[in-house]
N, C-alpha and C positions, 0 to 999 in steps of 0.2 A: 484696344480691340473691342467692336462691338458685340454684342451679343447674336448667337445666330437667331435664326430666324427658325418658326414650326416647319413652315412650309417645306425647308429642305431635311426636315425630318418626315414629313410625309409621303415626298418622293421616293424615298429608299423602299427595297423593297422588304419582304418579312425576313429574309435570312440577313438581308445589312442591315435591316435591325436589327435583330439580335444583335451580331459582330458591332453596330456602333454601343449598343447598352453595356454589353462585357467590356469593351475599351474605355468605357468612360468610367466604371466602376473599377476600373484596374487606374486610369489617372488618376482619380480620387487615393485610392489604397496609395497610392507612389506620392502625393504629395502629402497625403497626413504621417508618410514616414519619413517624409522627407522634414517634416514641421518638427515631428517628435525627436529627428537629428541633429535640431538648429542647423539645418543645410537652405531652409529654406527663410529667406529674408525678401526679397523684393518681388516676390511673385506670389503674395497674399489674394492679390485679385482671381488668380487660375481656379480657385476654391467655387469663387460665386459662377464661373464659367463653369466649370463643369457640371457641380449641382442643377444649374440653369439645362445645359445641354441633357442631365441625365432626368429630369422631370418631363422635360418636353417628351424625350425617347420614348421613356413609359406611359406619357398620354398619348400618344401615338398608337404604342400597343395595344394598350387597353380600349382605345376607341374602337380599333380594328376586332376586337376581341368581342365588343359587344355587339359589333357589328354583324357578324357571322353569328353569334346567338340568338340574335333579331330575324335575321333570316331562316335559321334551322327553327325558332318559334313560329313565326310567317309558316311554314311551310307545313309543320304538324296540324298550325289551326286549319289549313285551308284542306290537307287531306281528310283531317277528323270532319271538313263540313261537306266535303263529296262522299264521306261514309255513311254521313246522318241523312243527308239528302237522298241519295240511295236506297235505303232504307226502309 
């Protein structure tokens, strides 16, 4: 199984974000207790997959995240410079 790709983490939207971040942090939970049971033997790889999938999620948010900071900054400098002009 390949690795996914950002991309189709960038499509989703902000709530299937979340819903994929919590799912994948609940896989992880299910497979290190699954490790800690000795139930889990041939599906060691599922580990670097999800990791993988849950890194991507959160840069995803976090990009989003500064993104709308960028803009709410944008938007203070430009009314603080219709205040000062004004003025």
């Amino acid at each position: 199984m390949a690795l996914s790709k950002i991309e189709a983490a960038r499509s989703l939207s902000d709530d299937e974000l979340l819903e994929a971040i919590v799912e994948t942090k609940q896989e992880l939970f299910q497979l290190r207790f699954k490790q800690a049971a000795r139930q889990l033997t041939k599906e060691v790889h599922r580990f670097k997959h999800a990791r993988h999938r849950l890194a991507q999620l959160m840069t995803v948010q976090r990009e989003r995240q500064l993104a709308t900071e960028t803009e709410g900054a944008e938007a203070s400098l430009s009314v603080s410079a219709q205040e000062s002009a004004s003025a």
